[in-house]
C-alpha positions in Angstrom: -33.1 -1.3 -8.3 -33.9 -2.4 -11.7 -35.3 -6.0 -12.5 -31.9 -6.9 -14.8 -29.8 -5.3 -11.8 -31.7 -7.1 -9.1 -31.4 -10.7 -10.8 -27.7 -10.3 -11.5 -27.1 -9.1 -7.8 -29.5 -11.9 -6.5 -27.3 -14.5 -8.9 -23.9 -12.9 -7.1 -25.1 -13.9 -3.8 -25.6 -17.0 -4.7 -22.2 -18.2 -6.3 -20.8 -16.4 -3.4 -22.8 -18.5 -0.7 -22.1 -21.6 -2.5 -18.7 -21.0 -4.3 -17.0 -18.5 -2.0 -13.4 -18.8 -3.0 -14.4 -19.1 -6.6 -16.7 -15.8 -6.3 -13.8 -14.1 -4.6 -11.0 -14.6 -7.0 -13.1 -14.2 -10.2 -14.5 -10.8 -8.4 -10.9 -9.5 -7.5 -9.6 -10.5 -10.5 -12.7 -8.4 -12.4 -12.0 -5.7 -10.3 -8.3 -5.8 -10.8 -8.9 -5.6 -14.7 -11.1 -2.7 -14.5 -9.4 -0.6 -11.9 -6.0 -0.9 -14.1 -8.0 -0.4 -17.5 -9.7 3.1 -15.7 -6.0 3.9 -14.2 -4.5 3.6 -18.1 -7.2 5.7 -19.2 -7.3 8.7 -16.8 -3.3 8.0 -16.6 -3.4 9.1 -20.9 -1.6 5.9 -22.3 -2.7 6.7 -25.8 -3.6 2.6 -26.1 -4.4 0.0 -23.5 -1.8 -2.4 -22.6 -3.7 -5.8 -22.4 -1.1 -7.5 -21.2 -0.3 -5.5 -18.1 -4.2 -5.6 -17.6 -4.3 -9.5 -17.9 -1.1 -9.5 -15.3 -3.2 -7.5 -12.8 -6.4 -9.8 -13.2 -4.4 -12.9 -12.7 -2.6 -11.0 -9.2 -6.2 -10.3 -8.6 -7.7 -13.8 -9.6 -4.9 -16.1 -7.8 -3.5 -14.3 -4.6 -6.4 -11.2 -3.8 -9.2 -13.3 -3.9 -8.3 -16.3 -1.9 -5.9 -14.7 0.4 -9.2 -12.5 1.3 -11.3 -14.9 1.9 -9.0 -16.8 3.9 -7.8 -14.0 6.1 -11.9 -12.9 7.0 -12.2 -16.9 8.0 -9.3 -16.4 10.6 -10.6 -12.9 11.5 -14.3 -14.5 11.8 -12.6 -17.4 14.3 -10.7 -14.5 15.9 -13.8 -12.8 16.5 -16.1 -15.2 17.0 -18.8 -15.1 14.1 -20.0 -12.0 15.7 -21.3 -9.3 12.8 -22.0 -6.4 14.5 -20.9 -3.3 13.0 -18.2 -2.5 16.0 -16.8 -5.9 15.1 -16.4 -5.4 11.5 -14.7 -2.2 12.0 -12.3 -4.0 14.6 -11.3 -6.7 11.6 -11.2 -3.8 9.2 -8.6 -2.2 11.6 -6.5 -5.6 12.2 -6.4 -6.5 8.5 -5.0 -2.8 7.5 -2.3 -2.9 10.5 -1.3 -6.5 10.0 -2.1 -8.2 6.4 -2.2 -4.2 4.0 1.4 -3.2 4.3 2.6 -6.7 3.4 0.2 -6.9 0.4 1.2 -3.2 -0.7 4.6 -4.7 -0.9 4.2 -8.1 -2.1 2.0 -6.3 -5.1 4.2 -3.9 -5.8 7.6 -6.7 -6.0 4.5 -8.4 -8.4 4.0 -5.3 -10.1 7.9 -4.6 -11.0 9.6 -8.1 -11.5 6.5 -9.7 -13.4 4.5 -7.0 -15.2 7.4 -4.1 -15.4 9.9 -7.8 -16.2 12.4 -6.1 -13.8 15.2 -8.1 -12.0 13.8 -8.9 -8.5 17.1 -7.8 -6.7 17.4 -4.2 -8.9 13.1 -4.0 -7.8 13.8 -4.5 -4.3 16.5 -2.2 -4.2 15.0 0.5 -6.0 11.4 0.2 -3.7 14.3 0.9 -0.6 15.1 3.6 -2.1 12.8 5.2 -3.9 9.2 4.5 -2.6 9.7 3.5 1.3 8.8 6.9 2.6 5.3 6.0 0.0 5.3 2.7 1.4 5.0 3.9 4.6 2.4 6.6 4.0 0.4 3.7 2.1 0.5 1.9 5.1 -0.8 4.2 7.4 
């Protein structure tokens, strides 16, 4: 790994040992902003819609991040601090049966009523109709 890589890596590790929360919601909101900017782009929206971008950062920045790292401090108690690699694929299971489906749907009520600015009772209504059989494939 280069030096430059290395250091910035090194420097990660260390906001996220002694800022956690903070580290989390600034990474999920950076990842938010560039997974919708690479979506626009391989999607062919001629130009970038910032604002929808900025929407999906701040989704990222005030509910992914902390509601992450809250959830893998209740799985950790659940589990007892263990770390083994049987363990984490036993939280990974528990979080996508319990905590993913209601996330897929709370993002995509987010993703209609704020960012789309649809009514929140026309969204719901539609996602029943429209997008539970994807819901439910999402969710498997």
């Amino acid at each position: 790994m280069g030096s430059v890589a290395k250091k910035g890596l090194q420097k990660y590790l260390l906001q996220l040992q002694h800022h956690p929360l903070r580290t989390k919601a600034i990474t999920a909101a950076v990842l938010s902003g560039i997974s919708d900017t690479v979506s626009q782009k391989l999607s062919g929206i001629p130009k970038l819609q910032l604002r929808r971008i900025l929407l999906k950062m701040l989704f990222g920045f005030a509910y992914l991040g902390p509601f992450g790292h809250y959830m893998y401090i209740l799985l950790d108690k659940i589990f007892k601090g263990k770390r083994d690699s049987k363990t984490v694929a036993k939280k990974v299971v528990v979080e996508q049966l319990t905590t993913s489906p209601c996330n897929n749907l709370l993002f995509m009520i987010y993703y209609g009523v704020v960012v789309e600015g649809k009514s929140m009772f026309n969204y719901v209504l539609m996602l029943g109709e429209r997008d539970w059989n994807f819901f439910n494939l999402m969710t498997i």
